[in-house]
C-alpha positions in Angstrom: 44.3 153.8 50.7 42.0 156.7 50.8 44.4 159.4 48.8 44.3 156.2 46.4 40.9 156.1 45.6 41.0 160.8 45.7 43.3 159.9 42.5 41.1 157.1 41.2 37.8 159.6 41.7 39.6 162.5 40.0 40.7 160.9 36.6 37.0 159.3 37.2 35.8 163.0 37.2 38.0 164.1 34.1 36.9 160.9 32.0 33.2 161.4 33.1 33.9 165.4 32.1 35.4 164.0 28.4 33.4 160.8 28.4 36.9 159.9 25.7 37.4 156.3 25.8 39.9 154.4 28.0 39.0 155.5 31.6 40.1 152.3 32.8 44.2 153.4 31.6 43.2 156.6 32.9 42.1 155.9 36.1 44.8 153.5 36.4 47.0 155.8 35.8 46.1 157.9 38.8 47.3 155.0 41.2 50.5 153.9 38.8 52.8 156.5 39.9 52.5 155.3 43.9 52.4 151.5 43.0 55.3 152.1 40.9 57.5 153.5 43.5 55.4 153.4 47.2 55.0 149.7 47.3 58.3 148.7 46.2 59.4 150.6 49.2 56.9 149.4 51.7 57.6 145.7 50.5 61.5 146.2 51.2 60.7 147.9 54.4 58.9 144.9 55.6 61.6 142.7 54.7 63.8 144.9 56.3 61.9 145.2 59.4 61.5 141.0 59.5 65.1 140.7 59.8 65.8 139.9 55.9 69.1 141.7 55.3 68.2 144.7 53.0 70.4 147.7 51.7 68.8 150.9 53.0 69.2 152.1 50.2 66.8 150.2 48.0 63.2 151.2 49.6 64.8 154.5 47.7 65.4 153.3 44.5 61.8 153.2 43.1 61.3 157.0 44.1 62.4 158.0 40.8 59.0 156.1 39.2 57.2 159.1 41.8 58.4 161.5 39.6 57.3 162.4 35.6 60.7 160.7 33.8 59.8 157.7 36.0 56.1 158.1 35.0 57.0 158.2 31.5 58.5 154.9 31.7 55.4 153.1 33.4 53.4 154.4 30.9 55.2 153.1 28.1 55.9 149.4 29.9 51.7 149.0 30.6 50.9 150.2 27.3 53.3 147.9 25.5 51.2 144.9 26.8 48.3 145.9 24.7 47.3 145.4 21.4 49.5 147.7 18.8 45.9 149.4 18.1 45.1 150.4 21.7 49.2 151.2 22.6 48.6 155.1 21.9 45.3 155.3 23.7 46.6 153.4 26.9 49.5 155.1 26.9 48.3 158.8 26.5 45.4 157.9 29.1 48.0 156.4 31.3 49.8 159.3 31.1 47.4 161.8 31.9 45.9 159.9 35.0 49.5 159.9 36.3 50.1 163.8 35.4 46.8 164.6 37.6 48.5 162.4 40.1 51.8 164.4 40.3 49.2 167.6 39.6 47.1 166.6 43.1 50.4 165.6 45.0 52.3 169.2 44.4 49.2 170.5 46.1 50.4 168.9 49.2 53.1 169.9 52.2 55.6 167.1 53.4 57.1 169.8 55.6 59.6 170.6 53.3 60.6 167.9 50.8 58.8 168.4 47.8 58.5 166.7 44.4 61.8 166.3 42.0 59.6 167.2 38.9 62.6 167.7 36.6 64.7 165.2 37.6 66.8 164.0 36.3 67.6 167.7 35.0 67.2 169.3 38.4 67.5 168.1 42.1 65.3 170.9 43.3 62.1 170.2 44.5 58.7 171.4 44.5 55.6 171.4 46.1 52.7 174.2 46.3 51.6 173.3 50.6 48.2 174.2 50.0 46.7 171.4 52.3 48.3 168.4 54.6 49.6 165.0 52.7 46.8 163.5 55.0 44.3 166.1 53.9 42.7 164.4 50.8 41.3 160.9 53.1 38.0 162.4 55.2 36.8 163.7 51.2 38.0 160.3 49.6 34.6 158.8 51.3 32.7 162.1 49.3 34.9 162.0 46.1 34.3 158.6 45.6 30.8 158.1 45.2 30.4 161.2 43.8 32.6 160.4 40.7 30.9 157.3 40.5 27.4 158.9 40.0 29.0 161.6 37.5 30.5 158.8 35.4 27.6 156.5 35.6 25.4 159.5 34.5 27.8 160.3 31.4 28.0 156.7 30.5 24.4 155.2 30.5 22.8 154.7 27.9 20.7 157.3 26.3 16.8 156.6 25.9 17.5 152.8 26.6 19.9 152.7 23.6 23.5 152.0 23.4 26.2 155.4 22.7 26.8 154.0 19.7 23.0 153.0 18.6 22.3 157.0 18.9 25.1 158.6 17.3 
């Protein structure tokens, strides 16, 4: 839970740095690419584990939505569930929170197994090892409220007027 809310505090940062609209998609996007494939997995493993007969194979099969062909996807399934108006927004906010998602994870080490980042093009993988996959929870406690202070102080209102009122 805590390297999910380091993702959802970074694309907090970059939308507080931008102040663009959508930070919900983008921030959303930040925790898509681990919903899409992590808990898949972890649901199959529990069923698994209770005794349900499940093909090892399949906590596997929802890896590939870890990876930025498989992000792509996501992206373009959320958006279409928004208004034809809002589709490009959502989609290229979506997008970008999941690229600074895949961006933060190469940073990591899993002792040797990296990140497919061209698949399906390339089976090599990649990953930079600058810090531990565990590395990112004691500052998720830090990054947290920290982002939400930097948006909050990017989004009030100015003077006790709206955005819009003084533009």
């Amino acid at each position: 839970m805590a390297d999910l809310m380091t993702h959802m505090a970074t694309g907090l940062l970059v939308k507080s740095a931008t102040r663009g609209p959508y930070t919900a998609a983008m921030v959303a996007g930040t925790v898509l690419p681990d919903l899409g494939a992590r808990v898949p997995a972890m649901g199959f493993s529990k069923l698994a584990q209770s005794g349900v007969n499940v093909p090892p194979e399949i906590p596997y099969a929802f890896e590939v939505l870890h990876m930025p062909v498989g992000v792509l996807f996501l992206c373009c399934i959320v958006a279409c569930f928004f208004d034809v108006d809002q589709r490009r927004g959502v989609f290229l906010n979506l997008l970008g929170g999941c690229l600074l998602h895949l961006a933060l994870d190469v940073t990591q080490d899993h002792m040797g197994v990296g990140y497919l980042l061209a698949y399906p093009f390339s089976t090599s993988d990649f990953e930079l090892g600058w810090m531990g996959s565990e590395a990112t929870v004691p500052w998720a406690l830090i990054i947290s409220p920290i982002a939400l202070v930097f948006w909050w102080l990017r989004h009030r209102p100015l003077g006790g007027r709206s955005q819009s009122e003084s533009a």
